[in-house]
N, C-alpha and C positions, 0 to 999 in steps of 0.2 A: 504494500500500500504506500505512494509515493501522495503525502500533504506540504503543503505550504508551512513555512514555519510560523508557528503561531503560540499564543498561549492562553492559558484558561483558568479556571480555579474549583475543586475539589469540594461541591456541598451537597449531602442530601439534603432533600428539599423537606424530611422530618426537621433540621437546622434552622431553618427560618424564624425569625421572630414573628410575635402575633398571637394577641391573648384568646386563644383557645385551646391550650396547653400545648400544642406539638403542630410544629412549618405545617404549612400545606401549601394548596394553589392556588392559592387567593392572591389581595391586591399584591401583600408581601412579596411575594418569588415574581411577580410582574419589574416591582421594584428594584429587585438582585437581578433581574436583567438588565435592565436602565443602569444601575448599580456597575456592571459589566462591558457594558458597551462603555461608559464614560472612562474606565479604567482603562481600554485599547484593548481589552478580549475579546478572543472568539469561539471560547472552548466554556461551555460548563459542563462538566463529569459529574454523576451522580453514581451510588450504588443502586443497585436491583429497585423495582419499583411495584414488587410484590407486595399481597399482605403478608405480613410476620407473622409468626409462629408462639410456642414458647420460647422464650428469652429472647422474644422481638427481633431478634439479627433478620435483615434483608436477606442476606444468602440463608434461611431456611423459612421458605414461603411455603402457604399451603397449595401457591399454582406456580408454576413457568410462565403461564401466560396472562394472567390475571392482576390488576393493579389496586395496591394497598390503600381500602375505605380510609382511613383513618388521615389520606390525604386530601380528602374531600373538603374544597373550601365554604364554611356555614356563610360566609358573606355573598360567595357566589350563587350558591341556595337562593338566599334571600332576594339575589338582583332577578332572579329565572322567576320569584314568586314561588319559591317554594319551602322558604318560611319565610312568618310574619315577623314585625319587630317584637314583639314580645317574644316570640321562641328563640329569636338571636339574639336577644342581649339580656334576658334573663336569666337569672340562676347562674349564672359562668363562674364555675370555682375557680380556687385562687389559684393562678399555677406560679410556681417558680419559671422566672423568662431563659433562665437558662439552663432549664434541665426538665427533661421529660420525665411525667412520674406516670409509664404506663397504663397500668392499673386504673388508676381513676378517670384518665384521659378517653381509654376504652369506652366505658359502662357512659363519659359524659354526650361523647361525638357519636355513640352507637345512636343514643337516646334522641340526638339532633337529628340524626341521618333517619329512622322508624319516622319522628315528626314530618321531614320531607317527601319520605316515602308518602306516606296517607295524604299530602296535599298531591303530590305528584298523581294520584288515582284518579285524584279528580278533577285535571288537567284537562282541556279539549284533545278530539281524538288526533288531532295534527299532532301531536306531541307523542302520544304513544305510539305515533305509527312512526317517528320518530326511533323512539326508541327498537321500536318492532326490526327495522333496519339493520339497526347493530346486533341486534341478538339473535338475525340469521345469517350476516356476516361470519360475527364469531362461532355459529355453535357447534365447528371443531370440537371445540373445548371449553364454551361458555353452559353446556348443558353440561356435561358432567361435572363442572367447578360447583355451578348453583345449586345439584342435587347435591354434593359432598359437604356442603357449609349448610344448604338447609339442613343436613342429619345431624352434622357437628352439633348445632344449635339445640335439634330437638333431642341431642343426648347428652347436653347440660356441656359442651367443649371439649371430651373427652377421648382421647387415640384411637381411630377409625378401627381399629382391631377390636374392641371394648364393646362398638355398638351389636345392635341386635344382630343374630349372625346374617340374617334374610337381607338387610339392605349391606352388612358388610361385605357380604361375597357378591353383592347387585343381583340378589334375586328379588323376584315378586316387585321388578321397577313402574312398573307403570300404577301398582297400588302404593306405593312409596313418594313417588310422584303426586299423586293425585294427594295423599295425607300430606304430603308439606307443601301442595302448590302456592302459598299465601308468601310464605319463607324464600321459595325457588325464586317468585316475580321480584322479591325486597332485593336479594341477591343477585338477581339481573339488571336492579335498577341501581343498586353499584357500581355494578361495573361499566353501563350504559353513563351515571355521569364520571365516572373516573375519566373517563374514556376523552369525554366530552371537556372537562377543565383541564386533563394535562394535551391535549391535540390543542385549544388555543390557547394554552401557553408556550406550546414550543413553536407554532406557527409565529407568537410573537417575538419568540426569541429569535428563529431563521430569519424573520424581518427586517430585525436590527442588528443581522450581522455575525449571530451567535450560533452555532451548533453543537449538538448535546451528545455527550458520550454516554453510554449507557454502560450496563455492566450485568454482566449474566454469569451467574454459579453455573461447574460443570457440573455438579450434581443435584439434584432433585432431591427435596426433603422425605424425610419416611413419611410424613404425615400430609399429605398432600393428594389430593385429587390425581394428580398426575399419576402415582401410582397405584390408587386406590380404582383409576377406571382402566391401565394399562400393565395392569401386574405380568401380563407375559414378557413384558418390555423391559424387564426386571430381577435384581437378585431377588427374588423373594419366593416362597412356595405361595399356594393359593389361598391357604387359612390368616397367611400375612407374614408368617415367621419368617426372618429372615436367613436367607442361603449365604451372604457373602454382604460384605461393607466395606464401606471408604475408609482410608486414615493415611497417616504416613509412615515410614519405620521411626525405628528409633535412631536418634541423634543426636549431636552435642547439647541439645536444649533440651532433649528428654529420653532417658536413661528406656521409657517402655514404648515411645511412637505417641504419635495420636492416634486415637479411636475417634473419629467422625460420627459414623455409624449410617452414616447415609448409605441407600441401597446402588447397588451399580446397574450398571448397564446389561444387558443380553446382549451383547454386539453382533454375534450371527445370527441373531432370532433381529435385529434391528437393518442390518442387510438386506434381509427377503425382499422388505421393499425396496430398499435403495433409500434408507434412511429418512423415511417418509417423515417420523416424528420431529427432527431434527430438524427439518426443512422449514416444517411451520413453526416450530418455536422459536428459531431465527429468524426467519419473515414478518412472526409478531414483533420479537424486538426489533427489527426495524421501519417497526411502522410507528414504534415510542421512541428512535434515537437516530442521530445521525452515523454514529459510528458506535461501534462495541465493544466492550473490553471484556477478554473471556477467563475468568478470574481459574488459576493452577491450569494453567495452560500444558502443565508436562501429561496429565490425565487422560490427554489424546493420543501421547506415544506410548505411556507405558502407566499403570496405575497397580495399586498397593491394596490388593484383595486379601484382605481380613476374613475368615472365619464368622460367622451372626452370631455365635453364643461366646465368642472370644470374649475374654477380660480384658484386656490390652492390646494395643498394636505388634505387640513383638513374633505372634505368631504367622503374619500378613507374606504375602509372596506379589513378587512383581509382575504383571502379568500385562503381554503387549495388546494396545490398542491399535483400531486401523485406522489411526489419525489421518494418513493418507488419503482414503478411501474415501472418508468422510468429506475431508474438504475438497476432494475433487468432485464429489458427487454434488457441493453445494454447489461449486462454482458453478459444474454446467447447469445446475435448473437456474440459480442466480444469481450469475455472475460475477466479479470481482467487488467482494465487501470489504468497507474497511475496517478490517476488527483487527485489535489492540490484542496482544498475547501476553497476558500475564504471566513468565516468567521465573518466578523469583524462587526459590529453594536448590536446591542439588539437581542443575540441574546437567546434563548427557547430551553428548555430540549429539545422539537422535534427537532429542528433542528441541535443539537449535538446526539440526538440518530441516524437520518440518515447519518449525515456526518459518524459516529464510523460505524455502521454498515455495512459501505460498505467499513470501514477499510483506509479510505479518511483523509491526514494530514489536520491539520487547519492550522492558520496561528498567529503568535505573532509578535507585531510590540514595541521596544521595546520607542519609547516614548512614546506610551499610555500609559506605566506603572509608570511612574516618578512622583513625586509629593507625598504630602502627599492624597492626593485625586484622586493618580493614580490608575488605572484597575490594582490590583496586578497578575494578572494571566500571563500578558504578561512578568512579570521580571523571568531573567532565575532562580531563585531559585524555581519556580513555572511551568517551563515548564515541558515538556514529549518528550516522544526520537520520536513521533511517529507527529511531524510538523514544520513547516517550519517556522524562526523567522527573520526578516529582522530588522533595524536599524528605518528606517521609508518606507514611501510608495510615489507612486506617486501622490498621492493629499497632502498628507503630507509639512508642510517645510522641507527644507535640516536638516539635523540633528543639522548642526551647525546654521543655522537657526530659528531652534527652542529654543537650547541652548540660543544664543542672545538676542532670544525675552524676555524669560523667564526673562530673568537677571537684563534685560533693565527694565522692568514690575516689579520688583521686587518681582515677585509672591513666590518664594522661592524653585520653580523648582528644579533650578540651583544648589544650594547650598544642597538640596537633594538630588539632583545625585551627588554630589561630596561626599558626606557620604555615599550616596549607595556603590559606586565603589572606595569610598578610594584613592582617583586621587583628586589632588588641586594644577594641571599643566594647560599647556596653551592650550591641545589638548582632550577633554573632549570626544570630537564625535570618537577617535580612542579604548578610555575605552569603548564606548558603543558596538566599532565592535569589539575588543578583548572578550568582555563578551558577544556575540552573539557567538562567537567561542567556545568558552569555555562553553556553552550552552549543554545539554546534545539532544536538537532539533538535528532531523537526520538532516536536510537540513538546511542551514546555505545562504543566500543570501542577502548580500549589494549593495544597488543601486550604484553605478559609482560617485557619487555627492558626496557621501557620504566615497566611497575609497579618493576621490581627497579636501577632507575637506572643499567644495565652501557652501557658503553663500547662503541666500536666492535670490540669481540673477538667479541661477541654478534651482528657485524649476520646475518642471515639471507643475504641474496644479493646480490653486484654485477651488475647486469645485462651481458652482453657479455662474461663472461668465463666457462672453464671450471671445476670444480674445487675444492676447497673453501667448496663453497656448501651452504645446506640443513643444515649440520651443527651449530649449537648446539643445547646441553640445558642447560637447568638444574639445579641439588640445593636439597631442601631446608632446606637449610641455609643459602641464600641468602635464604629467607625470613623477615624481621625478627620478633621476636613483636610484635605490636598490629598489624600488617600489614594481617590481614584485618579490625579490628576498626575500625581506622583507611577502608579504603573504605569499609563499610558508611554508615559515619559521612557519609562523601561523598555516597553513594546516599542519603541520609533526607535529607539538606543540600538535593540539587537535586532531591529526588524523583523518582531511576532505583531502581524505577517509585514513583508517586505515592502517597503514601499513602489509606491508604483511611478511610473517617468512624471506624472504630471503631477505628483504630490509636492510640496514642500513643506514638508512637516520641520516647526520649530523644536527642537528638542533646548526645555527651560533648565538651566541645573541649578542643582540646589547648594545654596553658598554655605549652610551651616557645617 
């Protein structure tokens, strides 16, 4: 994938401020556009745009294809008329502006979204045939999504294995159907407006300049519709128990592997068609992103099949995929896409020969490279025009995070990087995003924590662990004024994107 050099910034749109406890697509993420363009972007990256699961992480959705309620804007609601002012500005608990507190957020926007639903029924019929539209578009995969969350519902949210065995295994569906049709329609009219406020947001964002990287897990969650209506498609026997699961082995960072536990693929049973599932779950994600980033990108050459009643990763074996096969089969139904290869771990000449040969950026994160004992490949004097370098990542600490720790530790990190980059000022994390700028990586993208200099309070997610993860947000008021006036500046500096013969962009410098 050859792009223009450009840069962008790293937010899920959960991130956003906006007093309904948790981002959405309302005026807010209009305004981090605006916010965007004025900065000289052209990139906004987000994680997965599913609904969450347990422990809310985006990469364990209950669909592939399905986009997460909970991003629904009540103001947008209100402007379509489908709530009143009383239902949108009453009752609104208190939330902390920068931290999501799931739980409560859940039971408050479900309650908002049920009130929308009920005016929406009584909408004129232009409006449902409206939606009619969309829910035969999708119903690939919008019919089994809406049976799998109406049964969730009616079994009080509890592991699709659990339910009654007659709709667990899809028997007796059309008496299952017919007892939650009330549920099925609320669940279609989710997805119908999901559908409908993130398509004119990102119409607004390609408008002004902007396109949006998306990001898709290789693996599909246990608890998911996905596998719940295509379990041949799957490690799993037919009662649910699982035959085989994801993880890593074990490594310097853990003595037993990780256990994932996600179900794998049938790759020759995925074959027969010529990878038919695969096709449309890409084709969806591009029809929410302009580009994609396909998160453990090595999971295509070779992947780490675990045992289902394993206790740990240390029993798992490496077992080859036909990442080849695959991407060849996409390219010819759909041509050359531009999806992002995530990269990052141990990774094998095969799995940098498939990434190159489908002409797929990788990814350089640039505190892996620090230290004397750092991965030098990730520092920009070692990169290539032909991937994508960020600052840190979302499991990652904040930059300045890392910075602290380091210092604190006295590992000599710190002090490394300030020889590296020749900077022995107070703002160390802005050398690292200037020298990501200055990178000769075509794609250039910093996470938002990391534009706004925060502390490890802001990290996004520890991996391995449950439970307050996924929950920072921002306020505008974190944002400094010259902020965006100051990137910009950055963007004409190293030319993200390059100027063109008839521009003459002033580049202001800053005297302090």
């Amino acid at each position: 994938m050859k792009i223009e050099r450009s840069a962008g910034i790293l937010l899920h749109p959960t991130s956003l401020p906006g007093k309904f406890g948790i981002g959405d697509l309302g005026p807010n993420a209009f305004e981090f556009v605006e916010f965007l363009k004025k900065a000289g972007q052209t990139l906004w990256q987000v994680f997965p745009l599913g609904p969450t699961g347990y422990g809310d992480s985006p990469y364990q959705c209950f669909s592939a294809f399905a986009g997460n309620p909970l991003l629904i804007s009540p103001e947008l609601l209100y402007k379509d008329g489908l709530l009143d002012d009383n239902e949108l500005h009453d009752n609104i608990p208190h939330y902390d502006s920068h931290k999501i507190d799931f739980g409560s957020v859940i039971n408050y926007k479900y309650s908002l979204l049920r009130k929308a639903f009920n005016n929406f029924k009584k909408k004129n019929v232009q409006f449902e045939n409206e939606c009619g539209v969309f829910c035969e578009k999708n119903n690939y995969w919008l019919d089994d999504y809406s049976l799998f969350m109406a049964a969730k519902q009616f079994h009080g949210g509890i592991l699709w294995t659990q339910w009654n065995p007659t709709i667990a295994l899809r028997k007796n569906i059309p008496e299952w159907k017919n007892k939650l049709k009330d549920e099925i329609e609320f669940q279609k009219f989710l997805q119908f407006t999901f559908d409908k406020q993130w398509t004119d947001l990102r119409i607004f964002a390609n408008n002004n300049g902007i396109k949006i990287i998306g990001d898709m897990p290789i693996f599909i969650a246990y608890d998911s519709a996905d596998l719940w209506a295509n379990k041949e498609l799957f490690t799993v026997r037919e009662d649910g128990s699982l035959e085989f699961v994801a993880g890593v082995p074990p490594d310097y960072f853990s003595a037993t592997g990780q256990l994932w536990g996600n179900p794998l693929y049938k790759w020759k049973e995925m074959e027969k068609d010529n990878f038919a599932w695969w096709k449309k779950r890409i084709s969806k994600l591009f029809e929410m992103a302009d580009f994609l980033r396909i998160d453990h990108f090595r999971g295509f050459d070779a992947y780490w099949e675990i045992p289902g009643d394993a206790k740990t990763a240390i029993e798992g074996r490496w077992v080859k995929a036909p990442g080849e096969k695959l991407f060849n089969s996409i390219r010819k139904s759909l041509g050359d896409l531009p999806i992002i290869a995530e990269d990052l771990g141990v990774i094998t000449d095969s799995v940098e020969a498939l990434r190159d040969n489908f002409d797929f950026p990788g990814i350089k994160i640039l505190q892996f490279g620090l230290g004397i004992d750092g991965d030098k490949k990730f520092l920009p004097h070692n990169h290539i025009k032909n991937c994508v370098i960020h600052t840190g990542s979302h499991d990652n600490e904040t930059t300045l995070g890392f910075l602290t720790t380091e210092k604190n530790k006295n590992s000599g990190i710190y002090e490394w990087a300030q020889k590296y980059f020749n900077y022995y000022g107070d703002n160390l994390t802005y050398e690292l995003i200037r020298s990501a700028y200055a990178s000769v990586a075509n794609i250039c993208v910093i996470p938002m924590q990391d534009i706004l200099n925060l502390n490890n309070e802001a990290r996004m997610n520890l991996p391995g662990t449950l439970g307050g993860n996924w929950t920072w947000r921002f306020t505008w008021d974190q944002i400094s004024d010259g902020l965006a006036n100051h990137y910009k500046e950055m963007c004409v500096m190293f030319e993200r994107p390059p100027l063109k013969k008839n521009e003459n962009a002033k580049i202001i410098v800053d005297e302090e």
